[in-house]
C-alpha positions in Angstrom: 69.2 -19.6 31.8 66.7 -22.1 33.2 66.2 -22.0 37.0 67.0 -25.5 38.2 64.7 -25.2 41.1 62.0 -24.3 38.9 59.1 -26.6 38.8 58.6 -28.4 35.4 55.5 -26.5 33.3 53.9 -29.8 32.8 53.4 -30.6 36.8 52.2 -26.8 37.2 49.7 -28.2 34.7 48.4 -30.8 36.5 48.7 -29.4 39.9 46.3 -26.6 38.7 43.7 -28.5 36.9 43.9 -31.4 39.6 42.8 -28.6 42.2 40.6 -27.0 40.3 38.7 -30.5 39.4 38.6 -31.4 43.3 37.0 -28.2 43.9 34.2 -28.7 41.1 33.7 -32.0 42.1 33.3 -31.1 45.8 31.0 -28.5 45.2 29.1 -30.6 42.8 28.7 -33.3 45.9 27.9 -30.7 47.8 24.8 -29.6 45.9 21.8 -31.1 47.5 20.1 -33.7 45.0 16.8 -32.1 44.3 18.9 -28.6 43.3 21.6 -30.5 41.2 19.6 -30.2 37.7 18.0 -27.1 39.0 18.6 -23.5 37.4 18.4 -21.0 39.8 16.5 -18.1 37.4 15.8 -18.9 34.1 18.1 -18.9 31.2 21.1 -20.0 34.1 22.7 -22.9 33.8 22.4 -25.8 36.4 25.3 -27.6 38.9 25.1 -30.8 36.9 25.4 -28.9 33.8 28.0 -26.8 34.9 29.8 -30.0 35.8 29.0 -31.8 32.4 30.7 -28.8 30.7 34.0 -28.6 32.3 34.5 -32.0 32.0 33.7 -31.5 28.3 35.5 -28.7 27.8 38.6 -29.6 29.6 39.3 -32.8 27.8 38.9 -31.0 24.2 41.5 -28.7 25.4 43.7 -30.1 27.4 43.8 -33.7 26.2 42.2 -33.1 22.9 44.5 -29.7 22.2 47.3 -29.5 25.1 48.2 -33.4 24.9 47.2 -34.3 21.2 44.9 -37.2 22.3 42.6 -38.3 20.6 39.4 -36.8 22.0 35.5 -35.7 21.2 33.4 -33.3 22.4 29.9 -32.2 22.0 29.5 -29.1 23.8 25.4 -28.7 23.0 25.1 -32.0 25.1 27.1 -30.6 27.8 24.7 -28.1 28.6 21.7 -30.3 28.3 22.9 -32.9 30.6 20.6 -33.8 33.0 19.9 -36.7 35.8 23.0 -37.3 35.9 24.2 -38.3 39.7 26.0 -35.6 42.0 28.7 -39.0 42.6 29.0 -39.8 38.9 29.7 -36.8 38.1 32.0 -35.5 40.5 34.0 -39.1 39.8 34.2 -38.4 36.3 35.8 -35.1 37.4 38.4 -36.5 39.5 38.8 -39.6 36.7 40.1 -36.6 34.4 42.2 -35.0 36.6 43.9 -38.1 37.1 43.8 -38.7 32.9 45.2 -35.5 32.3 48.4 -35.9 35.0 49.0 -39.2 33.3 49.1 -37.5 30.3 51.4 -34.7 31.2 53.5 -37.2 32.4 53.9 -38.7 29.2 54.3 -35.8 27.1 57.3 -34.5 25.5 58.0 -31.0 27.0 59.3 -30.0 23.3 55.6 -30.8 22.0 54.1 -27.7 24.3 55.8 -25.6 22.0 54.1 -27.3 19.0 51.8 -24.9 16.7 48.4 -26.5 16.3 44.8 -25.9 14.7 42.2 -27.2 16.7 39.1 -28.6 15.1 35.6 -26.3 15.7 34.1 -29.4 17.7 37.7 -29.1 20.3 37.7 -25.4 20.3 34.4 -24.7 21.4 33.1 -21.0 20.7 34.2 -18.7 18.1 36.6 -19.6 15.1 39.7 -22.0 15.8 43.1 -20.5 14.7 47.0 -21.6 15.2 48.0 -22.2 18.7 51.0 -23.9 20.8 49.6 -27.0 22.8 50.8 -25.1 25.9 47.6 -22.9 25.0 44.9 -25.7 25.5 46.5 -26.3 29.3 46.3 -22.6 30.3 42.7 -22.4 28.5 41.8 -25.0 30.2 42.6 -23.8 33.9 41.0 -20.2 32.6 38.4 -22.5 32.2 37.9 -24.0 34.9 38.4 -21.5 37.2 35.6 -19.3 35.7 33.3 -21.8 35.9 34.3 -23.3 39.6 32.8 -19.5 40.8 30.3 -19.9 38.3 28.9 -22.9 40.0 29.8 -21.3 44.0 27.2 -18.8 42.6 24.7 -20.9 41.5 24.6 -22.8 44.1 24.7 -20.0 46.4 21.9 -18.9 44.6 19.8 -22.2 44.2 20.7 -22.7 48.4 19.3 -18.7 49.2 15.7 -19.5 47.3 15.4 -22.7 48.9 14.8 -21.1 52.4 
């Protein structure tokens, strides 16, 4: 039996990605200018880039995969972004947040239990393979939450040579 006074899955969603997109985009405003497209050792990967990623990522899977939207991605430009404004990039964060609680909104709750086969270009890394849409919401918060400590660390990192 269903608990009544359970929140809907499809809020949880939203609540969780909306918080973890504040926090990316906070700590992407946060990041002084001159260290925003700056690696902090080489081979790492920069704020902005960081940023430009997670924002990639998370529409492929949660509009692209979770919702069934339309979407594209092109992960290679992700990491290569670069001069991109701390503000631009910290709206466009925010802007998806907003995109993706619209789109939670809207969807069925019968189509998270749909079985889907992303494309390569959606899934990202590795080999795609049969999924339920529910999948690309929870791999998107995974997601994002990695990568909002990967970016507290580089910035930490970036801020502690800077002295």
């Amino acid at each position: 039996m269903t608990d009544p006074t359970a929140p809907d899955e499809r809020a949880v969603y939203a609540d969780l990605l909306g918080w973890l997109l504040a926090r990316i985009a906070a700590g992407v405003e946060a990041t002084p200018p001159a260290l925003l497209d700056a690696a902090p050792y080489e081979g790492a990967t920069a704020v902005g880039a960081i940023a430009a990623h997670v924002h990639g990522a998370t529409v492929a899977w949660a509009l692209g995969i979770g919702a069934g939207q339309d979407v594209s991605r092109d992960r290679a430009a992700e990491f290569a972004s670069a001069g991109v404004p701390a503000a631009e990039l910290a709206a466009a964060l925010r802007m998806l947040a907003s995109r993706i609680e619209v789109a939670l909104d809207h969807l069925d709750p019968a189509r998270l239990d749909e079985i889907v086969t992303p494309s390569k270009a959606l899934y990202g890394e590795g080999d795609p393979h049969p999924m339920p849409r529910r999948r690309g919401f929870a791999s998107a918060i995974r997601h994002c939450a990695i990568h909002l400590g990967h970016l507290e660390i580089t910035l930490d990192l970036l801020q502690r040579s800077d002295r």
